[in-house]
MMTF fields as JSON, N, C-alpha, C and O atoms, coordinates in Angstrom:
{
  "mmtfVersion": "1.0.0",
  "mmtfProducer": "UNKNOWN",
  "numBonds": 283,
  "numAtoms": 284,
  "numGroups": 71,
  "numChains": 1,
  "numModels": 1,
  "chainsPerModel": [1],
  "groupsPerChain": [71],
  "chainIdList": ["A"],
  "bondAtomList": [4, 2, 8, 6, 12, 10, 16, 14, 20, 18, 24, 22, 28, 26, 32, 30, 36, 34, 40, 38, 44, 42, 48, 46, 52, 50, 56, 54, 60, 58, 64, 62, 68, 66, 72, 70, 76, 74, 80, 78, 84, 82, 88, 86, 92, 90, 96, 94, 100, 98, 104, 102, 108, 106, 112, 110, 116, 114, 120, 118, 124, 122, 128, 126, 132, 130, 136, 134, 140, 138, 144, 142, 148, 146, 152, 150, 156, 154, 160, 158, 164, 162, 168, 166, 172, 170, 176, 174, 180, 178, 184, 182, 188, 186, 192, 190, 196, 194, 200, 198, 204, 202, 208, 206, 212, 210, 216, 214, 220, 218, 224, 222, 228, 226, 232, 230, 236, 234, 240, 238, 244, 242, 248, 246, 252, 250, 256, 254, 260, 258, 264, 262, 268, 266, 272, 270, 276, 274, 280, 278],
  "bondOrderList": [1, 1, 1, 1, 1, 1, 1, 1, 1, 1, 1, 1, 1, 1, 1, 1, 1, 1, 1, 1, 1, 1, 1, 1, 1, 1, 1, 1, 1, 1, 1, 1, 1, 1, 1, 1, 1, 1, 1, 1, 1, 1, 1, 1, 1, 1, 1, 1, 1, 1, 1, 1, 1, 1, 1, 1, 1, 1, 1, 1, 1, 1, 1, 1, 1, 1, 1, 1, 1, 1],
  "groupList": [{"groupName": "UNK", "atomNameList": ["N", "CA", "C", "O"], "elementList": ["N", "C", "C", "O"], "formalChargeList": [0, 0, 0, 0], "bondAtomList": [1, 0, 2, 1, 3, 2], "bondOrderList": [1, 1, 2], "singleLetterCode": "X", "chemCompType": "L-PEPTIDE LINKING"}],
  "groupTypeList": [0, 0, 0, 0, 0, 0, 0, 0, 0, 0, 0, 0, 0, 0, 0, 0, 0, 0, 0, 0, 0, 0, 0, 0, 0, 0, 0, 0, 0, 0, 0, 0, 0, 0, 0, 0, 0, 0, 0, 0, 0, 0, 0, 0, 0, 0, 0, 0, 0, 0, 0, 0, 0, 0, 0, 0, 0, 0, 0, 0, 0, 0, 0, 0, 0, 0, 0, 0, 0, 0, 0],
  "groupIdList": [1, 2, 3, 4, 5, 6, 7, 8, 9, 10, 11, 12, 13, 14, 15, 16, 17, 18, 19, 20, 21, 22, 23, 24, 25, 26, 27, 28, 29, 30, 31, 32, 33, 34, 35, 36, 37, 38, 39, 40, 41, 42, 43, 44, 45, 46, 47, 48, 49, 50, 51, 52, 53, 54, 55, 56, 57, 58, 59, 60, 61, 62, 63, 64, 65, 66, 67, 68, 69, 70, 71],
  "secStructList": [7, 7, 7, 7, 7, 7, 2, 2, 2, 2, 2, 2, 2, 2, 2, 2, 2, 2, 2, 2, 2, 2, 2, 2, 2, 2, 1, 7, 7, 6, 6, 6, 6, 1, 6, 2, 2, 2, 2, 2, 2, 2, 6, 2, 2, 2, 2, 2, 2, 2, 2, 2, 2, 1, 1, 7, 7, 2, 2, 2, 2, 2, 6, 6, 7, 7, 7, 7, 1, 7, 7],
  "xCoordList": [-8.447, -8.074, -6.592, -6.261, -5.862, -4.446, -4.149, -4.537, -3.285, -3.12, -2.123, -1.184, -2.63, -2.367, -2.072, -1.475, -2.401, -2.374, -0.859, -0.445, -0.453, 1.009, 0.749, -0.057, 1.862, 1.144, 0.979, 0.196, 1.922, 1.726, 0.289, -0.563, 0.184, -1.075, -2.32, -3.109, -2.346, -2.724, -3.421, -4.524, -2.124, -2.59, -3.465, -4.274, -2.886, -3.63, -4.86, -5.651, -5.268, -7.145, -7.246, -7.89, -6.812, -7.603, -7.985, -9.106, -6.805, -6.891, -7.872, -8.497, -7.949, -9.144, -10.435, -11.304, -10.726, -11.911, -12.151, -12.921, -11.297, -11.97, -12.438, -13.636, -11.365, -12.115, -13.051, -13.782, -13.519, -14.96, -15.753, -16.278, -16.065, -16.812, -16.844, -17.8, -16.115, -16.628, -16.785, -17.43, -16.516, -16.71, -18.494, -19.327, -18.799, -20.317, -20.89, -21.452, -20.845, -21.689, -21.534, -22.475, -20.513, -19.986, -19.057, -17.973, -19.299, -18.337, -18.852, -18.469, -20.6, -21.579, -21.298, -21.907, -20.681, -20.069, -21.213, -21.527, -21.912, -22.503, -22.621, -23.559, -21.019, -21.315, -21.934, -22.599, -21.823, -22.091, -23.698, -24.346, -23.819, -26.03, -26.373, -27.546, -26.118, -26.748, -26.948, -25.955, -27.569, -27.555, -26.493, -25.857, -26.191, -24.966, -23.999, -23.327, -23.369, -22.246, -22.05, -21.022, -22.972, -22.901, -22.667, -21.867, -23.673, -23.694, -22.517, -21.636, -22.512, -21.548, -19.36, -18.171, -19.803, -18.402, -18.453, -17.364, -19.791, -19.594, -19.629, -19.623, -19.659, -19.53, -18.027, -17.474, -17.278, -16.225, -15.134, -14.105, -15.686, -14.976, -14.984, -14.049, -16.25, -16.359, -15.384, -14.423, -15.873, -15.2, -13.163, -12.445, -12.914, -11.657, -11.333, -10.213, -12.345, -12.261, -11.637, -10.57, -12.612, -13.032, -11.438, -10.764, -11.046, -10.108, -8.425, -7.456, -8.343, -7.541, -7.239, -6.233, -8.701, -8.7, -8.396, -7.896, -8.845, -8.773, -7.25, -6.928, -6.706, -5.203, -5.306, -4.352, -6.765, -7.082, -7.973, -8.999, -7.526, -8.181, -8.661, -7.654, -9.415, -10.21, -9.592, -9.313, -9.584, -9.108, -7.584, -7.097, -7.103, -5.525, -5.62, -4.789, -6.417, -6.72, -6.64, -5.848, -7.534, -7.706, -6.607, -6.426, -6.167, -5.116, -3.842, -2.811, -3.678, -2.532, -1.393, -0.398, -1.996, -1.12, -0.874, -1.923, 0.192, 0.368, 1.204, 2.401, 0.56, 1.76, 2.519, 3.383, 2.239, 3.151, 4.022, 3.789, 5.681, 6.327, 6.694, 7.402, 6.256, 6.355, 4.825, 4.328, 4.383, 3.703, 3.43, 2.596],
  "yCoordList": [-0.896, -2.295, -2.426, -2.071, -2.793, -3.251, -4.563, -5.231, -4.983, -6.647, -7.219, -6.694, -8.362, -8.893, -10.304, -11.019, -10.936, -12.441, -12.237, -11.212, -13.281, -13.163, -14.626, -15.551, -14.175, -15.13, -16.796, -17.501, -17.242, -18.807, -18.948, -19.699, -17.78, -17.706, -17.944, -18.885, -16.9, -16.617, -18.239, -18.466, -18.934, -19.622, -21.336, -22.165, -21.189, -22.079, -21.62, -22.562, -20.838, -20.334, -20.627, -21.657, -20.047, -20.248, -21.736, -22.016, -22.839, -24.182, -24.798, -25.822, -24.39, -24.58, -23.956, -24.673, -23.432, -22.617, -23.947, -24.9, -23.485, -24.483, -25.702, -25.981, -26.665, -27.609, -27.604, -28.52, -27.055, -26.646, -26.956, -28.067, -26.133, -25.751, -27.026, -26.969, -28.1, -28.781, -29.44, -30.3, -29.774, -31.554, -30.739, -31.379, -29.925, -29.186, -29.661, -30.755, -28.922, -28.392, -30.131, -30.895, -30.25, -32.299, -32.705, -32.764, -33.134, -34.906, -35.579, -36.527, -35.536, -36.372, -37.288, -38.357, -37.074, -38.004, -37.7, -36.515, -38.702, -38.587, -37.756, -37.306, -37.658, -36.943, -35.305, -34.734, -34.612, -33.108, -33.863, -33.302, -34.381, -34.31, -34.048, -33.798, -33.742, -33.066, -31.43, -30.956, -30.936, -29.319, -28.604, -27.741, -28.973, -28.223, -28.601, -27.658, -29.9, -29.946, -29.33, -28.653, -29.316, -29.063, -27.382, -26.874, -26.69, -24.909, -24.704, -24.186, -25.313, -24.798, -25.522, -25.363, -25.906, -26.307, -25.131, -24.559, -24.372, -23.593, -22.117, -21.165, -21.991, -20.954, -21.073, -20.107, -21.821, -21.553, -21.425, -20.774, -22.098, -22.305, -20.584, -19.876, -20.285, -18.451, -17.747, -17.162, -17.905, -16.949, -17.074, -16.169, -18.151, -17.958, -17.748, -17.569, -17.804, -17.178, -15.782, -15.401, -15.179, -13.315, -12.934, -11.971, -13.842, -13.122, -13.578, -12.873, -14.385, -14.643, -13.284, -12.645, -13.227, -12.218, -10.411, -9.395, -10.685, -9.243, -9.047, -8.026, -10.088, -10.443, -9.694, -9.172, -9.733, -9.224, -9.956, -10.467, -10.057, -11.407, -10.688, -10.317, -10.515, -10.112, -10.864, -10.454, -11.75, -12.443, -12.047, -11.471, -12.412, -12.012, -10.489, -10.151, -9.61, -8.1, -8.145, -7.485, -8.99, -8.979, -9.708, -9.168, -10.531, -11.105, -10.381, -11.015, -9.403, -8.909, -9.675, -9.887, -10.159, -11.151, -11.08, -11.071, -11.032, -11.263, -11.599, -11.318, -12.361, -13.545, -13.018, -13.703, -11.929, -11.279, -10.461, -9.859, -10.427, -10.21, -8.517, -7.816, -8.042, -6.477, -5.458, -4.643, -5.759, -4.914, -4.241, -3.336],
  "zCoordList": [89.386, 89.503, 89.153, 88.022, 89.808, 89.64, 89.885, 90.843, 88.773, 88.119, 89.237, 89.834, 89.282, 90.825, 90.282, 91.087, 88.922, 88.546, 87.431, 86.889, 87.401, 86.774, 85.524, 85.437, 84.775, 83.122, 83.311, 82.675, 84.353, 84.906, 85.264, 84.789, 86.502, 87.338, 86.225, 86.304, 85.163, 84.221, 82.889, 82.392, 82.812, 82.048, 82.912, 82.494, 83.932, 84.751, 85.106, 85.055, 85.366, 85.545, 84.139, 83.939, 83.077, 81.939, 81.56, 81.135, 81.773, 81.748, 82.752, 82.478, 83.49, 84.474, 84.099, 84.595, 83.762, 83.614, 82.072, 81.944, 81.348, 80.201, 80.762, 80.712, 81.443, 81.797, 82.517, 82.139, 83.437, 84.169, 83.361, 83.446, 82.398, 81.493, 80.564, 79.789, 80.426, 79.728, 80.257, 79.658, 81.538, 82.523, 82.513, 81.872, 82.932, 83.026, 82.066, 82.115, 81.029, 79.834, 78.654, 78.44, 78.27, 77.165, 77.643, 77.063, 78.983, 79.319, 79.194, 78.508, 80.02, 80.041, 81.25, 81.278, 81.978, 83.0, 84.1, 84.214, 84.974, 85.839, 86.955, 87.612, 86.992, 88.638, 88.013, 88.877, 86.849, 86.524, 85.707, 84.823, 85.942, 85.745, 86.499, 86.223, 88.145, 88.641, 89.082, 89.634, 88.989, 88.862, 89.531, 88.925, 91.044, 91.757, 91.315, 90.898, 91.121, 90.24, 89.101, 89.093, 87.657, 86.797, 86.497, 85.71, 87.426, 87.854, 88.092, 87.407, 89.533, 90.553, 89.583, 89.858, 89.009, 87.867, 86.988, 86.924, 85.994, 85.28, 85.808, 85.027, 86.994, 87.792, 87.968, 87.443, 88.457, 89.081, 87.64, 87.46, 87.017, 85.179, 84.79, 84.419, 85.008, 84.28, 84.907, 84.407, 86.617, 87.258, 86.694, 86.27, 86.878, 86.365, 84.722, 84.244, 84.136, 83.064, 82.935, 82.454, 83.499, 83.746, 84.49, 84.125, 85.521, 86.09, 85.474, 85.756, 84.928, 83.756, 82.722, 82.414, 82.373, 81.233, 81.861, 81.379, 82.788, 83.338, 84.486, 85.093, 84.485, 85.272, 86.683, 87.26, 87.187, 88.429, 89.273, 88.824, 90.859, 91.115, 92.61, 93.214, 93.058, 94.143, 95.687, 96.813, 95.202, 96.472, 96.71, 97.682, 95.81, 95.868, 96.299, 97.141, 95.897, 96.362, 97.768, 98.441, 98.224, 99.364, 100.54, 101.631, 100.291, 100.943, 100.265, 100.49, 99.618, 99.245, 99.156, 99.851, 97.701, 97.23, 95.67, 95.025, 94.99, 93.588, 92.965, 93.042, 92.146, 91.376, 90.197, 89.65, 89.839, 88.707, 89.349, 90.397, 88.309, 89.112, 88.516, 89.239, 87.406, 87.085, 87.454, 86.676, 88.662, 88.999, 90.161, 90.169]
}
């Protein structure tokens, strides 16, 4: 695996992923009571979790693309 996400890239998934994860799990806001919203928010929240943390992003793999600029 070679790092393909750069520290901007980096701290915006992580800011995203948190909020996912909480509009999901304690906003309490209507539109995430229902199951696909609420999942499908803490799914997309993890996934940018994981690839934050691991500064490797599959898609960017694939479209050969990367936002850091020492690699």
């Amino acid at each position: 695996m070679t790092t393909n996400v750069g520290a901007i890239d980096r701290i915006l998934r992580t800011a995203l992923g948190v909020v996912l994860l909480y509009l999901a799990f304690a906003s309490g806001m209507e539109l995430f009571a229902s199951p696909l919203f609420k999942y499908g928010a803490a799914v997309i929240g993890i996934v940018m979790l994981v690839t934050s943390t691991l500064k490797m992003c599959p898609i960017y793999s694939i479209l050969g693309l990367k936002t850091c600029k020492d690699c």
